[in-house]
PAZAPA-4460 file (N, C-alpha, C; in steps of 0.05 Angstrom, whole numbers, plus 32768, in hexadecimal, padded with zeros to 4 digits):
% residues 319
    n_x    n_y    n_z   ca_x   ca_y   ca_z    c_x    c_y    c_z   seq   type   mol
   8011   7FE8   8000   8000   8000   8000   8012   8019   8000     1      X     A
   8007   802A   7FF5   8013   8041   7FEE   800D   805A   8001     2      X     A
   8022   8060   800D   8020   807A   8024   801C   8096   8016     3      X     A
   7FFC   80A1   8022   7FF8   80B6   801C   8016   80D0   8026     4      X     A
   8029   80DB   800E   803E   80E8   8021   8037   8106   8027     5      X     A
   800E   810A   8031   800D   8123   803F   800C   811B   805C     6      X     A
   800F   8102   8059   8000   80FC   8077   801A   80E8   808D     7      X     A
   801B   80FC   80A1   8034   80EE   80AF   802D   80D6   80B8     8      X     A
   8040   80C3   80B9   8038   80A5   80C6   8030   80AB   80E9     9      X     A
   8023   8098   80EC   801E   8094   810D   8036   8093   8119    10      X     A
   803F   809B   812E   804C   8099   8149   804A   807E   8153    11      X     A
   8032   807B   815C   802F   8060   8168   8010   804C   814D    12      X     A
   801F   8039   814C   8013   8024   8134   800E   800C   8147    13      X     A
   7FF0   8009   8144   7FEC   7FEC   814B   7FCC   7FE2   8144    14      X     A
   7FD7   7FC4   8134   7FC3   7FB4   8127   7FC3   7F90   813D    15      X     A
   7FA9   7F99   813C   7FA3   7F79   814E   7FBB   7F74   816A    16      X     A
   7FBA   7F86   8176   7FD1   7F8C   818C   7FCB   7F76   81A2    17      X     A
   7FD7   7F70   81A9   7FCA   7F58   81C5   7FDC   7F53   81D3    18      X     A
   7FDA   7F53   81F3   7FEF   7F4D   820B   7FE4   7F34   821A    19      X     A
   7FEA   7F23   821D   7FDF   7F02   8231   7FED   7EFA   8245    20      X     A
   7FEE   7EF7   8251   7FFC   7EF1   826C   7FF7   7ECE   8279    21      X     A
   7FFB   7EBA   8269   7FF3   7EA8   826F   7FDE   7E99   8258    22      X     A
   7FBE   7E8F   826F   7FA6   7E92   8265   7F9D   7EAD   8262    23      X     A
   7FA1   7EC8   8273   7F93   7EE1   826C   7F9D   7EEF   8259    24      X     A
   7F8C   7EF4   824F   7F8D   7F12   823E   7F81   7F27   8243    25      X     A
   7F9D   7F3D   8249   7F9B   7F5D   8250   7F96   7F6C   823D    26      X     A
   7FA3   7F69   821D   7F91   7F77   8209   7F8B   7F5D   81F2    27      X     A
   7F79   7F68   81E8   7F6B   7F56   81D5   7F6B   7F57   81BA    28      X     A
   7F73   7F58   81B0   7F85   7F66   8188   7F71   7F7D   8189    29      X     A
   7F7F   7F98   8190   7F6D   7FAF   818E   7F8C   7FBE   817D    30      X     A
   7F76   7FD6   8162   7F84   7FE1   8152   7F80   8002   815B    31      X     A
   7F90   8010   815C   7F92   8028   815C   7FB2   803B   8156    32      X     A
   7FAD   8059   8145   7FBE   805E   8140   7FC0   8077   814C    33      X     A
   7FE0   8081   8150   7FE9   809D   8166   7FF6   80B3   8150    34      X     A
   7FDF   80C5   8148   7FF5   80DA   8134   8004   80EF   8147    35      X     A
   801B   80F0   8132   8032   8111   8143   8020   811E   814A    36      X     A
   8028   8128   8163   801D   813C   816C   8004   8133   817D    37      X     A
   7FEF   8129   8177   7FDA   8129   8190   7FDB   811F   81AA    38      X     A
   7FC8   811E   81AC   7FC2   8119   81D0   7FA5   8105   81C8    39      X     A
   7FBC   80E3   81D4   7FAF   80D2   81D1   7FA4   80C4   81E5    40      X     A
   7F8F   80BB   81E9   7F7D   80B2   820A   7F77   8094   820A    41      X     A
   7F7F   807F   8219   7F76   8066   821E   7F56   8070   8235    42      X     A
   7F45   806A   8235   7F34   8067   824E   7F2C   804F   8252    43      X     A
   7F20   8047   826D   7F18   802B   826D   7F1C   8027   8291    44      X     A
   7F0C   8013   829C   7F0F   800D   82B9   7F21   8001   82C1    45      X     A
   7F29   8001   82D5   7F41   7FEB   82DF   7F41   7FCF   82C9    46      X     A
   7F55   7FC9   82C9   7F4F   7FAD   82B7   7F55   7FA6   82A8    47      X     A
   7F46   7FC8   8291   7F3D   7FC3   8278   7F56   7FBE   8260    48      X     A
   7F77   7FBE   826E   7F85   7FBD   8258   7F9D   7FDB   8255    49      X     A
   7F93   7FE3   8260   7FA6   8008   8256   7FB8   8005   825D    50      X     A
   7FC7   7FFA   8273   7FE1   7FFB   827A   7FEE   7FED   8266    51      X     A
   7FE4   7FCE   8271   7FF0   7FBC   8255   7FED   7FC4   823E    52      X     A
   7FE0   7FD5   8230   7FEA   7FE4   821F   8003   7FFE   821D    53      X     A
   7FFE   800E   8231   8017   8020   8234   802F   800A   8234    54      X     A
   8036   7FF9   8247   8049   7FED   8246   8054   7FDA   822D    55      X     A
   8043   7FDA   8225   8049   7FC8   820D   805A   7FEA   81F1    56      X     A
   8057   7FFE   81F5   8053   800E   81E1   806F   801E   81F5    57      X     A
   8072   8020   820B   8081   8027   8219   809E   8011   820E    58      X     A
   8094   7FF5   8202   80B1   7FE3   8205   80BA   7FD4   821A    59      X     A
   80AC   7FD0   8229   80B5   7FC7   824C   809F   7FB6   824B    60      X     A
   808D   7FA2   8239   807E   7F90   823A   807E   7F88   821B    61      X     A
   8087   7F70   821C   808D   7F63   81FB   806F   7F58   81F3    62      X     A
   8064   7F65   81DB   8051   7F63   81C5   8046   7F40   81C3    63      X     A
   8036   7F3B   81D0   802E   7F16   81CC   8028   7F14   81AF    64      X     A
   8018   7F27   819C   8006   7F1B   8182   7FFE   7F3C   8178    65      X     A
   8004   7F3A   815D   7FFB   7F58   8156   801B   7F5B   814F    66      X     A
   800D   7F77   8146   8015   7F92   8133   8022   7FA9   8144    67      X     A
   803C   7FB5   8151   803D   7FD1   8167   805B   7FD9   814E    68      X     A
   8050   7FED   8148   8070   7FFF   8143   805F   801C   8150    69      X     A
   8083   8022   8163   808A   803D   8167   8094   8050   8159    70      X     A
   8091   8065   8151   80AF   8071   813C   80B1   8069   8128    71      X     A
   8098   8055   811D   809A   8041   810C   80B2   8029   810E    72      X     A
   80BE   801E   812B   80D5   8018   8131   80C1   7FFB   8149    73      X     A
   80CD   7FE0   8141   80C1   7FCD   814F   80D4   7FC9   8165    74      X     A
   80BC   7FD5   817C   80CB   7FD0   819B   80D8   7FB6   819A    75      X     A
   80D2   7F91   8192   80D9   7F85   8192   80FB   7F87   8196    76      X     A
   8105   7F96   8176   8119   7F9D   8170   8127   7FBA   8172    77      X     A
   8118   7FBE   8171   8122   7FDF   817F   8117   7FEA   8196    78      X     A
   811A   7FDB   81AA   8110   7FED   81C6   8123   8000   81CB    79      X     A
   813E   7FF8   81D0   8149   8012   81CF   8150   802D   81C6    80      X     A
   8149   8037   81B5   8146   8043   81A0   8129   804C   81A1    81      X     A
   8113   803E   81A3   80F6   804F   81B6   80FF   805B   81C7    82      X     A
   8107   804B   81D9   8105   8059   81F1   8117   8077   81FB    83      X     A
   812A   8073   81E7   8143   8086   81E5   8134   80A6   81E3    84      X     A
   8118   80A0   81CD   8105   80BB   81C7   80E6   80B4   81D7    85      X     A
   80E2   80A8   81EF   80CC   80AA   81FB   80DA   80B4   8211    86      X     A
   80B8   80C6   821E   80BF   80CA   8236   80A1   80BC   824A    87      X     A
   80A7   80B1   8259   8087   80A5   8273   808D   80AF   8287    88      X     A
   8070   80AF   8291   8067   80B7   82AB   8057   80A0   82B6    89      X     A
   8060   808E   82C7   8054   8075   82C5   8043   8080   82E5    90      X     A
   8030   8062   82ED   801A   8070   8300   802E   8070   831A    91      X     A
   803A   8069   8323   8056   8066   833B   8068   807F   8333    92      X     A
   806E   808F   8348   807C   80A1   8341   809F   8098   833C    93      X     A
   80A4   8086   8350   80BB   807A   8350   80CA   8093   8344    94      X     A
   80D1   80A3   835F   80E8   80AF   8363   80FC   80B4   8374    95      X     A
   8115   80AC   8372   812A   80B2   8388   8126   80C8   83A2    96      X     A
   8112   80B9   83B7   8113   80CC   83CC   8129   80D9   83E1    97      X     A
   8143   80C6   83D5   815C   80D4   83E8   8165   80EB   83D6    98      X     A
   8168   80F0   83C2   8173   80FA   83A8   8151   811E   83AE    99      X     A
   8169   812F   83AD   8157   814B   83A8   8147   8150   838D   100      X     A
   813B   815C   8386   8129   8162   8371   813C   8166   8354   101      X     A
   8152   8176   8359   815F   8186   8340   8171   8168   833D   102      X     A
   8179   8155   8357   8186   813C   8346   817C   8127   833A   103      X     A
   815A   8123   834D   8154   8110   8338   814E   8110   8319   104      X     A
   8153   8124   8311   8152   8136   82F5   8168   8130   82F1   105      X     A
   8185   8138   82F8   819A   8135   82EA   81A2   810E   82E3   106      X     A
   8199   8107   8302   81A9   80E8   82F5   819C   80DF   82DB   107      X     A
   8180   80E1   82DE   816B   80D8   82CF   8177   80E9   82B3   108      X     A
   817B   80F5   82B3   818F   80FB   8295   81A1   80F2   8293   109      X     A
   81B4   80E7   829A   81C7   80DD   8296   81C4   80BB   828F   110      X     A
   81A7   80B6   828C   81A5   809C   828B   81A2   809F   826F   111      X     A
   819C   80AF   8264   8192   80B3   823C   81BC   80C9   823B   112      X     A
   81D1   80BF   8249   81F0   80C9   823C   81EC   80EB   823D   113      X     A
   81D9   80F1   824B   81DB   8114   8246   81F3   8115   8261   114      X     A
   8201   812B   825A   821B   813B   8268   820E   8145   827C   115      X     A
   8221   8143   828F   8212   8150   82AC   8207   8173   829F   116      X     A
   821A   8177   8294   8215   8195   8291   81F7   819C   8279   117      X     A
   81FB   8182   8271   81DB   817F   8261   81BF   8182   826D   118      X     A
   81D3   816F   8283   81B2   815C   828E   81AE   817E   82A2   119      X     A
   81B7   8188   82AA   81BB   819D   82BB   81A2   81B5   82AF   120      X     A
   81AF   81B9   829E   819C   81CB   8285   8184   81CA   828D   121      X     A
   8185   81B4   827C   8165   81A5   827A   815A   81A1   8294   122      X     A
   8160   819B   82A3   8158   8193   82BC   8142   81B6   82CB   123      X     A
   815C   81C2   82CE   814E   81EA   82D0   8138   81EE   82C0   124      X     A
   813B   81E3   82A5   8124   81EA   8295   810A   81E2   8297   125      X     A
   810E   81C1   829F   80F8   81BF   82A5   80E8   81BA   82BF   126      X     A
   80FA   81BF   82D5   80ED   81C7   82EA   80E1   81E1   82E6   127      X     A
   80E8   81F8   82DE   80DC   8211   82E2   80C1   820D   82D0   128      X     A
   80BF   81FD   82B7   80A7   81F6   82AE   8092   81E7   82B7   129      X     A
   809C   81DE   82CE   8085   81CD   82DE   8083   81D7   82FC   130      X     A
   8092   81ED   8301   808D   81FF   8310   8097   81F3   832D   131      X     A
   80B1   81EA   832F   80C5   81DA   8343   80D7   81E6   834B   132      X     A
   80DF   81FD   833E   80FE   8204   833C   8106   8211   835A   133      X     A
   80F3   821C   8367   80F7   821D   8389   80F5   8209   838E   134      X     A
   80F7   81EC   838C   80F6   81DB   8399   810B   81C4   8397   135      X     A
   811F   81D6   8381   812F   81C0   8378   8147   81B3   8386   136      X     A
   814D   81BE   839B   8166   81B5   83B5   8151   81A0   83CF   137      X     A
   8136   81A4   83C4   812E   8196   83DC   8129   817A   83D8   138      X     A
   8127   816C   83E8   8121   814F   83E4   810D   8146   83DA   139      X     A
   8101   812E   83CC   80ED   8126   83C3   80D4   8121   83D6   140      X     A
   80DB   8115   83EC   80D4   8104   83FD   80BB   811A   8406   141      X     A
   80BC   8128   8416   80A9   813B   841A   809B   8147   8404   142      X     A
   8099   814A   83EC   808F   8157   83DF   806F   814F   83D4   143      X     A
   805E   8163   83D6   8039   815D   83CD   803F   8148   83BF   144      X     A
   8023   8139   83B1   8027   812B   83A2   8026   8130   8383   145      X     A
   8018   8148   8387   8018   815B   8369   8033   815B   835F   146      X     A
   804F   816B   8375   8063   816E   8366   8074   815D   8363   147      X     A
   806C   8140   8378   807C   8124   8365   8072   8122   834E   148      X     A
   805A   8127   8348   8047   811D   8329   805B   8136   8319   149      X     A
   8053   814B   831E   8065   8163   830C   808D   8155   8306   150      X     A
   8094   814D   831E   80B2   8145   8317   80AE   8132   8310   151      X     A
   809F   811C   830B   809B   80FD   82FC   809D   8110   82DB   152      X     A
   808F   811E   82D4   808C   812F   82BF   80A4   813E   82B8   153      X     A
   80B2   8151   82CA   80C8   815F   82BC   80DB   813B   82B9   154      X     A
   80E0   812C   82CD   80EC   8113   82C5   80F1   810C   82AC   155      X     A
   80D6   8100   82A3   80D0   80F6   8284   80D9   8107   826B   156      X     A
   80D9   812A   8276   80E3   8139   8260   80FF   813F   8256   157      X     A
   8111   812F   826F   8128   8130   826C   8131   8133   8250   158      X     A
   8132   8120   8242   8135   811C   8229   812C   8119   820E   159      X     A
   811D   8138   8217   8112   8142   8200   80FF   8127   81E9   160      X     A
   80EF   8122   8201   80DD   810E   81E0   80CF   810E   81D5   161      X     A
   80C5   810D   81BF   80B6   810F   81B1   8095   8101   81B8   162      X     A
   8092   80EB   81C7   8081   80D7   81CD   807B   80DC   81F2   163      X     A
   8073   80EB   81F6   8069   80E4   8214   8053   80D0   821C   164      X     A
   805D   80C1   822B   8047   80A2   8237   803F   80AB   8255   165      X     A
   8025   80AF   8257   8017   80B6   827A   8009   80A9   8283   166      X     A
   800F   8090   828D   7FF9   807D   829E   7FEB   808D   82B0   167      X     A
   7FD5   8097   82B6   7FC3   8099   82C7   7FD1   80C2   82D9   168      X     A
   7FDA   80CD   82CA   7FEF   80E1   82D5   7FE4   80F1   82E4   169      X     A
   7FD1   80F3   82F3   7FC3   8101   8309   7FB3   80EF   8312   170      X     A
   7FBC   80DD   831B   7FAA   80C7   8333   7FB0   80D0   8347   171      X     A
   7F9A   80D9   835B   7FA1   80E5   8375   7FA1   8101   837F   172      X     A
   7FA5   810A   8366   7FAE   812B   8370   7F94   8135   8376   173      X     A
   7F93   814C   8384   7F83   8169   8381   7F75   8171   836B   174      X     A
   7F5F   817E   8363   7F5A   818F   8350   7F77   81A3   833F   175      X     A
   7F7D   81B2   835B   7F91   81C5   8355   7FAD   81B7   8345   176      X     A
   7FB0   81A6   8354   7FC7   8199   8344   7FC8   818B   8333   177      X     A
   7FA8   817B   8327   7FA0   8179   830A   7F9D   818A   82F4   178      X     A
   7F9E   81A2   82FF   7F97   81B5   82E8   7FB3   81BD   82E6   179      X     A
   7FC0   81C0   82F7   7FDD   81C7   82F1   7FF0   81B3   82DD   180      X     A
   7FEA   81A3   82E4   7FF2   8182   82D0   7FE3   8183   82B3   181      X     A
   7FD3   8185   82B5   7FC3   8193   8293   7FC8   81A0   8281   182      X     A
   7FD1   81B9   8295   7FD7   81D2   828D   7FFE   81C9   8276   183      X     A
   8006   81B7   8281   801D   81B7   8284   8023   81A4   8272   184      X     A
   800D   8193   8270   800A   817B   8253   8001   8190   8241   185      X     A
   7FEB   819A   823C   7FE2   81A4   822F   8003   81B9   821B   186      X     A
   8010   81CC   8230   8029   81D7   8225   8036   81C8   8211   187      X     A
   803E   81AF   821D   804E   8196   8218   803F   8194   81F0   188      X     A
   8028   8190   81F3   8019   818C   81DB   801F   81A3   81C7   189      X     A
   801B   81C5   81D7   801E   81CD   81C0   803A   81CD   81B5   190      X     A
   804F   81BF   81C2   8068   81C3   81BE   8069   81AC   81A6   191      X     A
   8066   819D   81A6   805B   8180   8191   8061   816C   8190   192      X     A
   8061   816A   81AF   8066   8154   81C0   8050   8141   81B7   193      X     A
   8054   8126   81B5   8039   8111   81B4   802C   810C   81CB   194      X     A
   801A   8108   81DB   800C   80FE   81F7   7FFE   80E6   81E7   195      X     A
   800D   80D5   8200   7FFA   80BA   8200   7FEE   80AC   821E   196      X     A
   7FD8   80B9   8223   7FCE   80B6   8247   7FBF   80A1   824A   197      X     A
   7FC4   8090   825E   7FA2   807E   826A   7F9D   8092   827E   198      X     A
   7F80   808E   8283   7F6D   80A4   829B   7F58   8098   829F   199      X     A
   7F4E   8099   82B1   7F3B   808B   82BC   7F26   80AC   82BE   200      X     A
   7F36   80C0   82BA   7F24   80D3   82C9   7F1C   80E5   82A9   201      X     A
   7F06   80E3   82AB   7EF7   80E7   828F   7EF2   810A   8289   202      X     A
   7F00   811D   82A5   7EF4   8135   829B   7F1B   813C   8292   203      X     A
   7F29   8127   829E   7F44   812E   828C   7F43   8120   8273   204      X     A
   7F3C   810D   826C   7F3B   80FD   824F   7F2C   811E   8237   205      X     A
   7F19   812B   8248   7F0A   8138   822C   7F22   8153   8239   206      X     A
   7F24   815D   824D   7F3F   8173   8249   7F53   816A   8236   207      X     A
   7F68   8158   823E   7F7E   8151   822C   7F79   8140   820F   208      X     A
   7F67   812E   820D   7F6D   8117   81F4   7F5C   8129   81DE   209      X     A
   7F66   812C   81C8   7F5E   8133   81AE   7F4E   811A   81A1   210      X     A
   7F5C   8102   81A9   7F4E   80E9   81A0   7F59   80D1   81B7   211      X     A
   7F3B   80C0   81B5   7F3C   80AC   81CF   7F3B   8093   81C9   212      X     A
   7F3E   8080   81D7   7F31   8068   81D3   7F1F   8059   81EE   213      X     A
   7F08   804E   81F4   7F00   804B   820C   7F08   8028   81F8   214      X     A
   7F16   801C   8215   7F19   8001   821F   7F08   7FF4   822C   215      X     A
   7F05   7FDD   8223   7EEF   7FC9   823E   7EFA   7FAD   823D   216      X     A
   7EFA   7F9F   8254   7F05   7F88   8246   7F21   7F7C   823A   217      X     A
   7F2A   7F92   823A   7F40   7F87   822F   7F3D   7F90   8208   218      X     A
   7F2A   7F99   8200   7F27   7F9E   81E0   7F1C   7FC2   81E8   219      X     A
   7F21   7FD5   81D3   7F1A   7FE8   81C6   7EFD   7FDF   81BC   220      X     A
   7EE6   7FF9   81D0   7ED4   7FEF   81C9   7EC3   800F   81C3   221      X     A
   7ED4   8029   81BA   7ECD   803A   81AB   7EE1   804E   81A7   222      X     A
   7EE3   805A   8192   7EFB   8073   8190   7EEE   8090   817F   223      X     A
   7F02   80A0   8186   7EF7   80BC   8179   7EFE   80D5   8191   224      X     A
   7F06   80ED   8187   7F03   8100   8195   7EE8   8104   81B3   225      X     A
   7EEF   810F   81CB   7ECF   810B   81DC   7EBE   8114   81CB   226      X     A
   7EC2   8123   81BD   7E9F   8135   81B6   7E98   811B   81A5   227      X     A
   7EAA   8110   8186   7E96   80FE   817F   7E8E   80E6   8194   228      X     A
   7E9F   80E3   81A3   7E8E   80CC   81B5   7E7C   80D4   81C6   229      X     A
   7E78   80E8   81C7   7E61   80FB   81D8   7E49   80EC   81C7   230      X     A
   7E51   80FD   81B2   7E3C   8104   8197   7E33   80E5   8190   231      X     A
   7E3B   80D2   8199   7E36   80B8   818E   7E2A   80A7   819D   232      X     A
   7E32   80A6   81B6   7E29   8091   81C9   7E1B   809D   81DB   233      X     A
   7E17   80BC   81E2   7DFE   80C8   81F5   7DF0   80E0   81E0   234      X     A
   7DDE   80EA   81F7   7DCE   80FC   81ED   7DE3   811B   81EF   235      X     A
   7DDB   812E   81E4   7DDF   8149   81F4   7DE3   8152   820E   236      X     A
   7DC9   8145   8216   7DC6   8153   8231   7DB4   813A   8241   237      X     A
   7DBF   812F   825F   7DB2   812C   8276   7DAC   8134   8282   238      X     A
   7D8E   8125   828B   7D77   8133   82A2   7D75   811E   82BE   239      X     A
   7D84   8124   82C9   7D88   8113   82E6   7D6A   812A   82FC   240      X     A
   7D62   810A   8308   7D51   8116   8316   7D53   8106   832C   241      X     A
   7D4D   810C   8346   7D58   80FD   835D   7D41   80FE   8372   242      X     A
   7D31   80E4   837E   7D19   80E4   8385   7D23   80DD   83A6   243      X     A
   7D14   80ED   83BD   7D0E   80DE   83D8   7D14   80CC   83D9   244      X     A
   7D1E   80C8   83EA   7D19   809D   83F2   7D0C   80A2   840A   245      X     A
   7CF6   80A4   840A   7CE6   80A9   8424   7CC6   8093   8422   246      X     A
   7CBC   8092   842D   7CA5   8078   8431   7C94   8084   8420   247      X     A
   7C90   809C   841B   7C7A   80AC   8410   7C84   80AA   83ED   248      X     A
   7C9E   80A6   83E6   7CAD   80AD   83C6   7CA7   808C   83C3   249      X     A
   7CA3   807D   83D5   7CAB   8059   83C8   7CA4   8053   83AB   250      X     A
   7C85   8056   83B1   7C79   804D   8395   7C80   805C   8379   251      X     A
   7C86   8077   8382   7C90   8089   8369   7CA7   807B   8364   252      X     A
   7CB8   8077   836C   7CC3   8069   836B   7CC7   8046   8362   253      X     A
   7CBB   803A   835B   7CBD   8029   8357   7CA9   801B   8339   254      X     A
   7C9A   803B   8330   7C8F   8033   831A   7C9B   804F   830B   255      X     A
   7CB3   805C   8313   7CC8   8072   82F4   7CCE   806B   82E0   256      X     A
   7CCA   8046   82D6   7CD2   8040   82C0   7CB8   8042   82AB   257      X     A
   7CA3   8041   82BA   7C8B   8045   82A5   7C83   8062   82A3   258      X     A
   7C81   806C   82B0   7C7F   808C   82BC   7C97   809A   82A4   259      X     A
   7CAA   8095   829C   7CBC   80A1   8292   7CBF   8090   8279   260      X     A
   7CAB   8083   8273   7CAD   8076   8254   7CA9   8088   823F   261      X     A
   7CBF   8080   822D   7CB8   8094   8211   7CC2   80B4   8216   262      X     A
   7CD2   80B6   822F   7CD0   80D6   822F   7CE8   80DC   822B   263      X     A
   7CFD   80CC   8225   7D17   80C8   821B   7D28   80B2   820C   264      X     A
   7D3C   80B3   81FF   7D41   8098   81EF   7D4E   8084   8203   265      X     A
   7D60   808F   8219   7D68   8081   822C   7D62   8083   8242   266      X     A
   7D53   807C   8254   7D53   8081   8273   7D62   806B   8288   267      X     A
   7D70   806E   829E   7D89   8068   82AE   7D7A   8069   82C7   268      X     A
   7D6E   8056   82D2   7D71   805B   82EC   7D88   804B   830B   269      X     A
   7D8D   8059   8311   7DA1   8058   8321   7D93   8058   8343   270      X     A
   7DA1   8048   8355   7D9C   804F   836D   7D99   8067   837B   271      X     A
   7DA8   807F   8370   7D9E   8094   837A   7D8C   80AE   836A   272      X     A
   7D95   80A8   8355   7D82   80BA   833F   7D7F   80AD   831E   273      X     A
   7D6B   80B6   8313   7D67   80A9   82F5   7D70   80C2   82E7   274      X     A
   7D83   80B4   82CD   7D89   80BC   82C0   7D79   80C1   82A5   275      X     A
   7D75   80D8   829E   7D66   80DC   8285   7D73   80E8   8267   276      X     A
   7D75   80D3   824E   7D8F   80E7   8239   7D7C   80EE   822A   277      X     A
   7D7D   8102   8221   7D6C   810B   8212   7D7D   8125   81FE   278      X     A
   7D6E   8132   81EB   7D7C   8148   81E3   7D75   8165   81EE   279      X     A
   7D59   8164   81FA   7D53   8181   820C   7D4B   8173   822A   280      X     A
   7D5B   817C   823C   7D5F   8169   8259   7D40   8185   8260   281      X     A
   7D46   8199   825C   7D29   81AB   8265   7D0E   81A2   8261   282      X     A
   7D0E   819B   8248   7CF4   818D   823A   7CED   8178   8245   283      X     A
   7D04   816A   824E   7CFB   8153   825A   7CF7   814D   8278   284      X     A
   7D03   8165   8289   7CFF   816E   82A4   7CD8   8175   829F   285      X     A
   7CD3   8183   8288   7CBA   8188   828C   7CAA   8178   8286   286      X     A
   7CA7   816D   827C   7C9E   814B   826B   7C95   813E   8289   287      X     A
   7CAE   8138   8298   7CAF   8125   82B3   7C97   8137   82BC   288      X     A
   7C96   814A   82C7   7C87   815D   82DA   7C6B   8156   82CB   289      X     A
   7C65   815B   82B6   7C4E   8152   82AB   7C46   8137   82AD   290      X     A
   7C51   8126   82B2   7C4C   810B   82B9   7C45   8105   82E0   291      X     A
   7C51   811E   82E6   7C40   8115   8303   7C62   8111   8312   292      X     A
   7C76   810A   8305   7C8A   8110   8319   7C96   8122   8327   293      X     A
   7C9D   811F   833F   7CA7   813B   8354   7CC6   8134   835D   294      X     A
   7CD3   8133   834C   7CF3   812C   8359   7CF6   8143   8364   295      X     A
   7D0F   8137   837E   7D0E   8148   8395   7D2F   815A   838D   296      X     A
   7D39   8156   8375   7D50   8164   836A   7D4D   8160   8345   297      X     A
   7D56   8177   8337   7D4D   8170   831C   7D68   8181   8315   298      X     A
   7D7E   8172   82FD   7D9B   8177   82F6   7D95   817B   82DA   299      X     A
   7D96   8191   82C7   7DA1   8184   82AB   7DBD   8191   82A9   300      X     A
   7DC9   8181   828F   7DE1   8188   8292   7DEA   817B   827B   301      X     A
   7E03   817F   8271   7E0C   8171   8251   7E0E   815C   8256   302      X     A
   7E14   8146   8248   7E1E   8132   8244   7E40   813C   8238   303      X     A
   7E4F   8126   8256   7E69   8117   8250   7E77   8106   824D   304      X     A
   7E88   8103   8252   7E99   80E5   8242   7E8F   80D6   825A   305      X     A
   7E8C   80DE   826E   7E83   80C9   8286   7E73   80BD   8286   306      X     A
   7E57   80C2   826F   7E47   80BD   8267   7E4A   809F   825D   307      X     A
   7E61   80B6   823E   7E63   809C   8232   7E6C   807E   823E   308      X     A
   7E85   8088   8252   7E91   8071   8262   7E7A   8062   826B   309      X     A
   7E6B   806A   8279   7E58   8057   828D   7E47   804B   8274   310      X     A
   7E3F   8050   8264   7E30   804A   824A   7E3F   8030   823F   311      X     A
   7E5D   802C   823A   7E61   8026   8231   7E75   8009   8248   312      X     A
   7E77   8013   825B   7E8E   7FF9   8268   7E79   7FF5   8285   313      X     A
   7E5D   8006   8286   7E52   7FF5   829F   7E5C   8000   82B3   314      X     A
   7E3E   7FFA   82C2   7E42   800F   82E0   7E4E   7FFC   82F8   315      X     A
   7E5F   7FE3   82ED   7E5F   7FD0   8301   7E5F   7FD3   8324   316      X     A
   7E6A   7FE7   8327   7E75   7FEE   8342   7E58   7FF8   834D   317      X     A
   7E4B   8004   833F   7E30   800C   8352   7E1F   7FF5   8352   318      X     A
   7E25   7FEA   833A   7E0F   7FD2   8347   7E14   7FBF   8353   319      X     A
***
């Protein structure tokens, strides 16, 4: 086949990809491709495969069956040489807590042959970009957990790569120190850096990923920018309504599925409130009221990827 030459090859290539461990299988021949430059998203629940995918694409887990070039370069045979131009942020910060801030930067350059006076450079540069550089004589050990996540990050940038890998890169933190981490990928991107993230947390998947993939199982079981997966698997807009649980709400309760027939394409009910998708959540706030219902809280609000997630991999944990 003949390569269109307007169109740059993928970064990351993979056809019928699969990792097994035995009898299990962690991914399942799932195909997806990583162009220069974007910000690429695994989502999916514990389980579902993302790591064993980063790792396998990272080079530090050998390919069972399938198709993976990096760089267009087969980790098989060229791990070294990946990894020489990746940089990860794996979910373990695993950093030298005897070693101060400004050294675990320098050794960690010196592991990709940069000169102390290299690694030195770089090191200033990118602490002050992740906003460390008062902190760089102090030890690791005490430090938030934001600014180990931030130095896991200037870490990986040591040497300048082209491919950034982020298992899960704000598990734990604060608001404040997620948006600071965003802020800071997001830079990284417009610089033309590649992002390749797993996240579990769906209001960073539609901040950072340009394009996603949701996991289940072990297989890719939808892809596309959030909005088209908005646009595909929910409505516009949800109408959450949330009833008493009091002796007097029972029976309203227990006949909402007929009561609320036909007044939307999907209705969700949940232990604490029913979910309504619809395309005007107002219309259908008024719809309900006309039917005789009195919820004791009434939400509309857009539809998001959280949507889609629960739509699509199951509410297991609540039920």
């Amino acid at each position: 086949m003949t390569e269109n030459p307007g169109i740059a090859p993928p970064i990351i290539h993979a056809r019928g990809l699969t990792k097994r461990f035995g009898s299990f299988t962690a991914v399942d021949g799932i195909d997806f491709d990583v162009a220069p430059g974007e910000a690429f998203g695994f989502l999916g629940p514990n389980g579902a495969g993302k790591t064993s995918t980063m790792r396998m694409i990272g080079t530090v887990s050998p390919v069972t069956s399938g198709k993976l070039t990096v760089f267009g370069l087969d980790p098989a045979e060229d791990g070294a040489r990946i990894r020489g131009r990746l940089g990860v942020v794996p979910q373990a910060d695993t950093l030298d807590n005897e070693l101060s801030v400004l050294e675990n930067l320098l050794i960690y350059g010196r592991y990709f042959d940069l000169s102390w006076a290299e690694s030195r450079r770089r090191a200033v540069e990118l602490l002050d970009f992740v906003q460390l550089t008062e902190r760089s004589a102090d030890k690791v050990e005490p430090l938030s957990g934001g600014m180990k996540r931030r130095l896991v990050i200037a870490r990986s940038l040591i040497n300048e790569p082209s491919l950034l890998l982020l298992d899960e890169p704000t598990t734990g933190l604060d608001p404040q120190a997620r948006h600071l981490l965003w802020d800071r990928l997001y830079r990284l991107k417009q610089r033309g850096v590649t992002l390749c993230l797993t996240t579990h947390y769906m209001d960073e998947a539609e901040q950072l990923c340009d394009r996603l993939v949701v996991m289940d199982q072990a297989r890719i079981v939808a892809e596309g920018s959030p909005r088209q997966l908005i646009d595909r698997y929910v409505t516009r807009e949800v109408l959450e309504l949330r009833f008493r649980r009091d002796a007097d709400e029972t029976d309203d309760s227990a006949h909402l599925d007929g009561r609320l027939e036909g007044l939307a394409e999907r209705i969700e009910q949940l232990p604490d409130r029913v979910l309504v998708y619809t395309a005007d959540g107002e219309a259908a706030a008024a719809a309900a009221y006309e039917r005789g219902l009195r919820p004791a809280s009434v939400l509309v609000r857009r539809a998001t990827l959280e949507d889609v997630f629960l739509s699509l991999t199951g509410r297991s944990l609540v039920e």
